[in-house]
Every structure is written in C-alpha cells, then in structure tokens.
N, C-alpha and C positions, 0 to 999 in steps of 0.2 A: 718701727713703723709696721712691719708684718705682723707683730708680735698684738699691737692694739686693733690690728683690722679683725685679728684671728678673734680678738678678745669680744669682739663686737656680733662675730656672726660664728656662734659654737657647730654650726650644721658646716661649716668650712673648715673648723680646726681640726675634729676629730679624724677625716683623713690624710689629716697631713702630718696627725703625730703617728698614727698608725705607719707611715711612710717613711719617718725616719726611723719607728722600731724595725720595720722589717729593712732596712739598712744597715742599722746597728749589726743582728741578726746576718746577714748575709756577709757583715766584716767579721763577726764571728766565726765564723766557718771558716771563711779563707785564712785567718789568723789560724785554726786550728788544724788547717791541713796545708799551714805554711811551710812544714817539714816534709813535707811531700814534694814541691816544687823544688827539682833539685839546680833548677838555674839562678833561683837566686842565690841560692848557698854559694854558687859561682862567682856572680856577678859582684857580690858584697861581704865577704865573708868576715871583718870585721862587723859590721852594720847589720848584720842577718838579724839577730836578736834585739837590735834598737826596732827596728823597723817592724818586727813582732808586736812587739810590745805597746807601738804607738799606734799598729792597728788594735791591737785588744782596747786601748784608752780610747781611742776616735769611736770605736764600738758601743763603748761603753756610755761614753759621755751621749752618743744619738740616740741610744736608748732611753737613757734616763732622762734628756731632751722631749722625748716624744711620749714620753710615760705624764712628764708633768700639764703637757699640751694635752693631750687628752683628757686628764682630770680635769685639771681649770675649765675645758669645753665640758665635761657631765656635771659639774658643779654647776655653771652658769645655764644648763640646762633646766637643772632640778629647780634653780630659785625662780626661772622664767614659769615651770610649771603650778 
C-alpha cells in the first residue's frame, strides 16, 4: 500500500528513499565501530558477531531498498516530463 502511493506521487518517494539510505548508512557505521562498544562484547559474547552481521545485512538491504525507491521516483519523473 505505501509502496503504490509512493508510486503515484514521485515528488513523496524520493525522500523517503533518500531516508532509508541514510539509515542504511548510519547502520553502517555502528556495524563498523561495533568493536569499539566493549559492552556488548559483554553482554553477548557468543552472539557479538551474529548481531554484526545482521546489522551489515539490515544496512544493506535499506540501502538498496531506498536506492530502487529513488529510481522508480526519477524514472517516473522523466516519463511525466
């Protein structure tokens, strides 16, 4: 349902893919100075590395979520133009 409203009005999608990249992006980061947080290491220390890992993927995936959101919105820009 979000996904056909977005489809409808391109001037609403593109911030909102924009939104999930810079999500993606800031899971990044934390994924990447997740060895720096020495309380999880604590907290979990079998799970330290699952939990890495599924934030690199959750990263990854809002990225490339908000990458195709985007497009579809410049796409359906250009054919309106």
């Amino acid at each position: 349902m979000l996904l056909n409203n977005l489809q409808k009005s391109p001037e609403k999608a593109v911030p909102i893919g924009m939104m999930l990249v810079t999500i993606g992006l800031m899971m990044i980061i934390v994924g990447v100075c997740w060895s720096r947080f020495s309380f999880l290491a604590h907290l979990w220390p079998n799970r330290n590395d699952f939990l890495r890992g599924v934030t690199f993927g959750i990263a990854i995936g809002l990225e490339a979520i908000g990458v195709m959101i985007a497009l579809k919105a410049a796409a359906s820009r250009a054919r309106k133009l």
